[in-house]
N, CA, C and O atoms as CSV, one atom per row, in Angstrom:
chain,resi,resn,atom,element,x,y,z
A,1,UNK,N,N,0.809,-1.196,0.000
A,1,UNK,CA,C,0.000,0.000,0.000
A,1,UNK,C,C,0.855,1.263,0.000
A,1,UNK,O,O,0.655,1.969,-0.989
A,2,UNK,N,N,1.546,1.614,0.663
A,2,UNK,CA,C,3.088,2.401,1.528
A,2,UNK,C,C,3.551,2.646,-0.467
A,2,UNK,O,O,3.360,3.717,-1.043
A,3,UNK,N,N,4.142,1.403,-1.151
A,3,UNK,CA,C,4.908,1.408,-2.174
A,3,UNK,C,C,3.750,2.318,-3.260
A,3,UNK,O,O,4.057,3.203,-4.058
A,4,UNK,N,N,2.499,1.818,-3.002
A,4,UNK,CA,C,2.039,2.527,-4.244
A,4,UNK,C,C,1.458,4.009,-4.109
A,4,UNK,O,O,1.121,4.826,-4.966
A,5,UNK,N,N,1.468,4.056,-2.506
A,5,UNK,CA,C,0.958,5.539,-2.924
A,5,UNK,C,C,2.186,6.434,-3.130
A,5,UNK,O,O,1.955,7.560,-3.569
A,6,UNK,N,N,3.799,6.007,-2.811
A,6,UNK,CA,C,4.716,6.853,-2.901
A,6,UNK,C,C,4.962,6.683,-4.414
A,6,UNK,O,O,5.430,7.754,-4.802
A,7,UNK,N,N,4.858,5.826,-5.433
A,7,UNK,CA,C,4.530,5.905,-6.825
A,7,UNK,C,C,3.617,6.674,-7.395
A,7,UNK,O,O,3.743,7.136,-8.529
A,8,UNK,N,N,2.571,6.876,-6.597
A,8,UNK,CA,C,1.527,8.000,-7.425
A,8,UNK,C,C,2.046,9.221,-6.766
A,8,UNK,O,O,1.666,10.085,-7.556
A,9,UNK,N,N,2.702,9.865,-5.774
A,9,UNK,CA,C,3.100,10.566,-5.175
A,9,UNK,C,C,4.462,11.218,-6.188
A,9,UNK,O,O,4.809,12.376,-6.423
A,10,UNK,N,N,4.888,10.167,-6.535
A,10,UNK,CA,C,6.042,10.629,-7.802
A,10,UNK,C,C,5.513,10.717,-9.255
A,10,UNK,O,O,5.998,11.464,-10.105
A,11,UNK,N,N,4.546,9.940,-9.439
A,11,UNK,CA,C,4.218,10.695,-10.633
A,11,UNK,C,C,3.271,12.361,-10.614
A,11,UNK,O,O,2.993,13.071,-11.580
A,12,UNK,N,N,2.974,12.568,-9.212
A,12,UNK,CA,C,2.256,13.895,-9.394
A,12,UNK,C,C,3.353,14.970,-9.821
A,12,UNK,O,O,3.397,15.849,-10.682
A,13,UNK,N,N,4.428,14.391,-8.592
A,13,UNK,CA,C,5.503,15.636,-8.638
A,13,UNK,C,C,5.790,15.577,-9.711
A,13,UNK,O,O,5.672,16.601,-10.383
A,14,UNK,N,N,6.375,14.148,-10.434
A,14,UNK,CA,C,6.636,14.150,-12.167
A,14,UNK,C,C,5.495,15.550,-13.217
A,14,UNK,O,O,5.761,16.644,-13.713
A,15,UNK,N,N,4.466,14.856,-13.146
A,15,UNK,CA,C,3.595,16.038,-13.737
A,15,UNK,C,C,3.329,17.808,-13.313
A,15,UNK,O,O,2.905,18.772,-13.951
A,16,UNK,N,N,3.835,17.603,-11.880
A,16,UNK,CA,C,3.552,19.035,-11.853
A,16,UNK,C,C,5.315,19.748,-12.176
A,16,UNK,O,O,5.542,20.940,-12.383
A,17,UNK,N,N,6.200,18.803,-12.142
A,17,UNK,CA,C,7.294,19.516,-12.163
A,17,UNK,C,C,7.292,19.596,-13.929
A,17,UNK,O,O,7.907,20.444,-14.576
A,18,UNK,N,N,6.603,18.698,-14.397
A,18,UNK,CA,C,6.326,19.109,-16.188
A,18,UNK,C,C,5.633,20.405,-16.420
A,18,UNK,O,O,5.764,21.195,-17.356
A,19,UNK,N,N,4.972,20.450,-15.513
A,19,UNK,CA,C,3.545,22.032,-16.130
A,19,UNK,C,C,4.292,22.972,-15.871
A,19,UNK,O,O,4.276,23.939,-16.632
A,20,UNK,N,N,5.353,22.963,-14.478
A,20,UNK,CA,C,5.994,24.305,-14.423
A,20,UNK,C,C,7.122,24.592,-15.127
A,20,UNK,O,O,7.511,25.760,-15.120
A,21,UNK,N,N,7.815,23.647,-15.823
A,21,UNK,CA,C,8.614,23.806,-16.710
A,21,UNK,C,C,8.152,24.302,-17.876
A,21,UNK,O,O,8.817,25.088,-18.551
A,22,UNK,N,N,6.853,23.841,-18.244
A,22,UNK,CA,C,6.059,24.383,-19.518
A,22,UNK,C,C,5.681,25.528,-19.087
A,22,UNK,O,O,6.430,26.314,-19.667
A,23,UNK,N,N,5.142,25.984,-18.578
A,23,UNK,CA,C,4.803,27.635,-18.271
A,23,UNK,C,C,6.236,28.838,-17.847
A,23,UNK,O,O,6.298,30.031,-18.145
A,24,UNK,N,N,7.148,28.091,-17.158
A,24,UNK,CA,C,8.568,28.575,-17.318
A,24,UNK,C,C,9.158,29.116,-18.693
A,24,UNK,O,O,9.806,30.111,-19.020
A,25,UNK,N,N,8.522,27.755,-19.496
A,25,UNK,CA,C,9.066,28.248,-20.967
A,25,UNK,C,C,8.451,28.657,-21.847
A,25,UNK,O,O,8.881,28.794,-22.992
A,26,UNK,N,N,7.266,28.939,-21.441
A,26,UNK,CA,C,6.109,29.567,-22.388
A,26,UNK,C,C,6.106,31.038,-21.742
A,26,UNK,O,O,5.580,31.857,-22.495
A,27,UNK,N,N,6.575,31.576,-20.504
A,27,UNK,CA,C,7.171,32.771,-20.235
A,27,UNK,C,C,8.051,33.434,-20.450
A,27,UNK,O,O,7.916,34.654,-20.540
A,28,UNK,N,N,9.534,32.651,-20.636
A,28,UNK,CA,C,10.759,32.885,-21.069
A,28,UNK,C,C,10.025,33.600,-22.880
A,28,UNK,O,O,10.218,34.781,-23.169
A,29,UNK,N,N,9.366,32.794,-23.697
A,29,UNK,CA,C,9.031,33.175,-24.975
A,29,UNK,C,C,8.221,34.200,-24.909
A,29,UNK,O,O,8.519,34.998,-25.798
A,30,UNK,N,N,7.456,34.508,-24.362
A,30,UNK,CA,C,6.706,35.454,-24.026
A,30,UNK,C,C,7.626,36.740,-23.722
A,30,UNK,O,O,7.919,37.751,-24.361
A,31,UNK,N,N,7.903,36.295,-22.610
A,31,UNK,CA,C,9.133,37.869,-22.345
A,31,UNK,C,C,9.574,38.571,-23.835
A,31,UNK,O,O,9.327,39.644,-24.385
A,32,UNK,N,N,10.472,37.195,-24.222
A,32,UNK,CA,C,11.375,37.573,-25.870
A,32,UNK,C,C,10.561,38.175,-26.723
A,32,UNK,O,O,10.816,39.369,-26.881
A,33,UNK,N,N,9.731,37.783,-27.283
A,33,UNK,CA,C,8.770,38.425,-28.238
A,33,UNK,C,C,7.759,39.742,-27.551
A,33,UNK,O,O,7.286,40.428,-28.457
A,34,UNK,N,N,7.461,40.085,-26.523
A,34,UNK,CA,C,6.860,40.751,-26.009
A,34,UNK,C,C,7.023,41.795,-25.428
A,34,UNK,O,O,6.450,42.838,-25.744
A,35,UNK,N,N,8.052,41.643,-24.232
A,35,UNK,CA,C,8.849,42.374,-23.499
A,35,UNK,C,C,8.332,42.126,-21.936
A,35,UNK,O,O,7.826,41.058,-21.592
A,36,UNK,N,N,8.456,42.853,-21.354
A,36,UNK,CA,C,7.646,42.450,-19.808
A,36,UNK,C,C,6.472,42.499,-20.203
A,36,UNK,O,O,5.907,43.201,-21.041
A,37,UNK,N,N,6.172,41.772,-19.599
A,37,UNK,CA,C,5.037,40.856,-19.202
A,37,UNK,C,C,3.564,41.647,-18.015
A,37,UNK,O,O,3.933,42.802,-17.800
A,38,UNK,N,N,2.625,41.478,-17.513
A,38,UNK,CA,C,1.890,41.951,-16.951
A,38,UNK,C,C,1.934,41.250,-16.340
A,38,UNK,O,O,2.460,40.210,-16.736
A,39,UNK,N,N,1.317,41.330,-14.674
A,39,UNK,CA,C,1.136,40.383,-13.769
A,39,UNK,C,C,-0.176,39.229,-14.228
A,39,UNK,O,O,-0.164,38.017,-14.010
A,40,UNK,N,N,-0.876,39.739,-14.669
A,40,UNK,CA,C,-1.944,38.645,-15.215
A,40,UNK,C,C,-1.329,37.796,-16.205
A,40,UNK,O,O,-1.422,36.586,-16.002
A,41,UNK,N,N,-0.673,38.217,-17.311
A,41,UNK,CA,C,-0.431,37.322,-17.979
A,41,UNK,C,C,0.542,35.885,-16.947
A,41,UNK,O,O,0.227,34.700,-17.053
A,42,UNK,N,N,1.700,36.389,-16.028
A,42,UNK,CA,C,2.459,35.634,-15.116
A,42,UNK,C,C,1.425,34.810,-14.844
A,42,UNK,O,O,1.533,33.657,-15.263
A,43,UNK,N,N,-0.116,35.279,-13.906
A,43,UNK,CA,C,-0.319,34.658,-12.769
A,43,UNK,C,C,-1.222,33.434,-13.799
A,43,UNK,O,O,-1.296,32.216,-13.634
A,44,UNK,N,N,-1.744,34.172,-14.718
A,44,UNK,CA,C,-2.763,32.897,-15.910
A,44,UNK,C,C,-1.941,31.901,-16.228
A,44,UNK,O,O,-2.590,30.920,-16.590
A,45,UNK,N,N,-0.597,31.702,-16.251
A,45,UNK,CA,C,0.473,30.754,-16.837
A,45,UNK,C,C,0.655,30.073,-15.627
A,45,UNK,O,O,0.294,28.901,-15.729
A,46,UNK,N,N,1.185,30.443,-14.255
A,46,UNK,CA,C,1.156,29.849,-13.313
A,46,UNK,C,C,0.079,29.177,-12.716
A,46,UNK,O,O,0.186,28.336,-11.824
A,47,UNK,N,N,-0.647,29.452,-13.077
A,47,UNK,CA,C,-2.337,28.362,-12.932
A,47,UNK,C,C,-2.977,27.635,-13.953
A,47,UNK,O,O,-3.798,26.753,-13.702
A,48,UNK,N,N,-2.594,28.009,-15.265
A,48,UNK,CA,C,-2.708,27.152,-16.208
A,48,UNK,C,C,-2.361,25.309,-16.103
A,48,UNK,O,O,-1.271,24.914,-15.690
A,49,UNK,N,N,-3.195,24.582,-16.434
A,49,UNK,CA,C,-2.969,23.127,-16.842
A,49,UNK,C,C,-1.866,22.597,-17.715
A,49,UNK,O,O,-1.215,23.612,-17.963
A,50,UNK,N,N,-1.330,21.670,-18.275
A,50,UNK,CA,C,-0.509,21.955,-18.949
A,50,UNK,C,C,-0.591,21.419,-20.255
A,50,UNK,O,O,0.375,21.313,-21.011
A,51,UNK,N,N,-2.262,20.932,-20.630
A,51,UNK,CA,C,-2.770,21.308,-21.792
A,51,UNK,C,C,-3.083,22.191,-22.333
A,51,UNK,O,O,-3.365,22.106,-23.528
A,52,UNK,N,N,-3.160,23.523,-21.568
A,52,UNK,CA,C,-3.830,24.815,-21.987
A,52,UNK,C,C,-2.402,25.530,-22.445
A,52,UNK,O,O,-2.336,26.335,-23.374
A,53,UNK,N,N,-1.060,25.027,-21.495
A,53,UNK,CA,C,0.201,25.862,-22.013
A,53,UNK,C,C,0.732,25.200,-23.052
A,53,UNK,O,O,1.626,25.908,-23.518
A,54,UNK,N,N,0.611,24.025,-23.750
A,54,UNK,CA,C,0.603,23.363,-25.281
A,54,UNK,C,C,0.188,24.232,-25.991
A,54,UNK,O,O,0.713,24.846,-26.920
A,55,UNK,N,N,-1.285,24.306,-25.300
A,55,UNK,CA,C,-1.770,25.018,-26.273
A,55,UNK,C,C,-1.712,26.596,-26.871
A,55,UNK,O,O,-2.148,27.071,-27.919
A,56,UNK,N,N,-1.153,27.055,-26.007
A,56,UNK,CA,C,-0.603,28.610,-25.716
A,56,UNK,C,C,0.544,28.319,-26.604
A,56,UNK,O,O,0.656,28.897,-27.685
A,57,UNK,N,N,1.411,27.432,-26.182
A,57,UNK,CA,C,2.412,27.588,-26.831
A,57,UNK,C,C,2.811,27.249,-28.550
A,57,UNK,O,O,3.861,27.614,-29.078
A,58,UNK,N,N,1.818,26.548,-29.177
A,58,UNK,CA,C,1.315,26.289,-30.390
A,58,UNK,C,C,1.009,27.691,-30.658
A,58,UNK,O,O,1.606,28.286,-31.554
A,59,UNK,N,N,0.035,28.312,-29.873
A,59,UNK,CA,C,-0.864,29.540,-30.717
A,59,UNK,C,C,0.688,30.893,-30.620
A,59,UNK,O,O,0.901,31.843,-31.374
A,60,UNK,N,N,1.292,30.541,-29.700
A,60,UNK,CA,C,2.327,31.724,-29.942
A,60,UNK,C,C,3.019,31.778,-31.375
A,60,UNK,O,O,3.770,32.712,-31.659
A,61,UNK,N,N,2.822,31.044,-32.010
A,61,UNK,CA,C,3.878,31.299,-33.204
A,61,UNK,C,C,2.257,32.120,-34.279
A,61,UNK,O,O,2.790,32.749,-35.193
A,62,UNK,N,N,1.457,32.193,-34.341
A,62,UNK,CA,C,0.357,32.388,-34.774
A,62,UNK,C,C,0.036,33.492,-34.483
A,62,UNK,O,O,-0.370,34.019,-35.519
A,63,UNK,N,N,-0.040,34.353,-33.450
A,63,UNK,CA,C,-0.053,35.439,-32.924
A,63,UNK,C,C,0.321,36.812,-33.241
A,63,UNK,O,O,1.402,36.883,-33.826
A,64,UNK,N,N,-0.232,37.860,-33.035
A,64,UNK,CA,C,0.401,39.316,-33.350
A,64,UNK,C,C,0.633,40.187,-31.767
A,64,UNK,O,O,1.521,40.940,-31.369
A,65,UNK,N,N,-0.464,39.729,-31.224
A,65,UNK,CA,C,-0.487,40.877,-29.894
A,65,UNK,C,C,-0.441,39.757,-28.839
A,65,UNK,O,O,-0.632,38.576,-29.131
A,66,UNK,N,N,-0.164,40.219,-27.539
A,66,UNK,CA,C,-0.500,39.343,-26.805
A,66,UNK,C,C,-1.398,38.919,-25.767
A,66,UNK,O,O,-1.299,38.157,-24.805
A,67,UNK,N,N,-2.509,39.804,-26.360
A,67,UNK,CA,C,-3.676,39.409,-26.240
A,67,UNK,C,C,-4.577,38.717,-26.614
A,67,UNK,O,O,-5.586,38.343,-26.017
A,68,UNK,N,N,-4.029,38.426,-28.191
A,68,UNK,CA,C,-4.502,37.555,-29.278
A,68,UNK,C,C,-4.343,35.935,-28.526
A,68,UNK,O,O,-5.123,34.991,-28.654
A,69,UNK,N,N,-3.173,35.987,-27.787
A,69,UNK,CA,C,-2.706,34.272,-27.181
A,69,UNK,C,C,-3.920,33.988,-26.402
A,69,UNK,O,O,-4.171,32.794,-26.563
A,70,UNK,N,N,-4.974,34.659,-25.465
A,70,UNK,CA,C,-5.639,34.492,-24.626
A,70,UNK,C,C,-7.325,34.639,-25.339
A,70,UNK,O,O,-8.233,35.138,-24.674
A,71,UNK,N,N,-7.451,34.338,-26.172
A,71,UNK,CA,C,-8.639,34.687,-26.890
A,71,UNK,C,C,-8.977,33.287,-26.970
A,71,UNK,O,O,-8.349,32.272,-27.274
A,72,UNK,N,N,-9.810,33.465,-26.713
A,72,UNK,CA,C,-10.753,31.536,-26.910
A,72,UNK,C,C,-11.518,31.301,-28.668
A,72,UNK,O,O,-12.097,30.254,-28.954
């Protein structure tokens, strides 16, 4: 019991240490093309899933403003 919940316990950290790397680097690109950043845009990336920052990060090359990234 002990063995498997410290296995699902590592795959969370596995996944969450994936989403923050993806929003890390979907900020880093953001900065570059943009310049600073707004606190909303930060705090929407830091709460983002890390299907939604795929998907952000697909639509960034597509983009003009960066407001356009957040448009549904």
């Amino acid at each position: 019991m002990l063995a498997d919940r410290i296995q699902e316990w590592g795959e969370e950290f596995k996944r969450e240490g994936l989403r923050e790397g993806e929003a890390q680097l979907l900020l880093r690109q953001l900065r570059r093309r943009f310049g600073e950043l707004p606190v909303w845009v930060q705090s929407r990336l830091q709460q983002a899933p890390s299907e939604q920052l795929e998907r952000w990060g697909e639509r960034l090359l597509e983009i003009d403003t960066l407001e356009a990234l957040f448009e549904d």
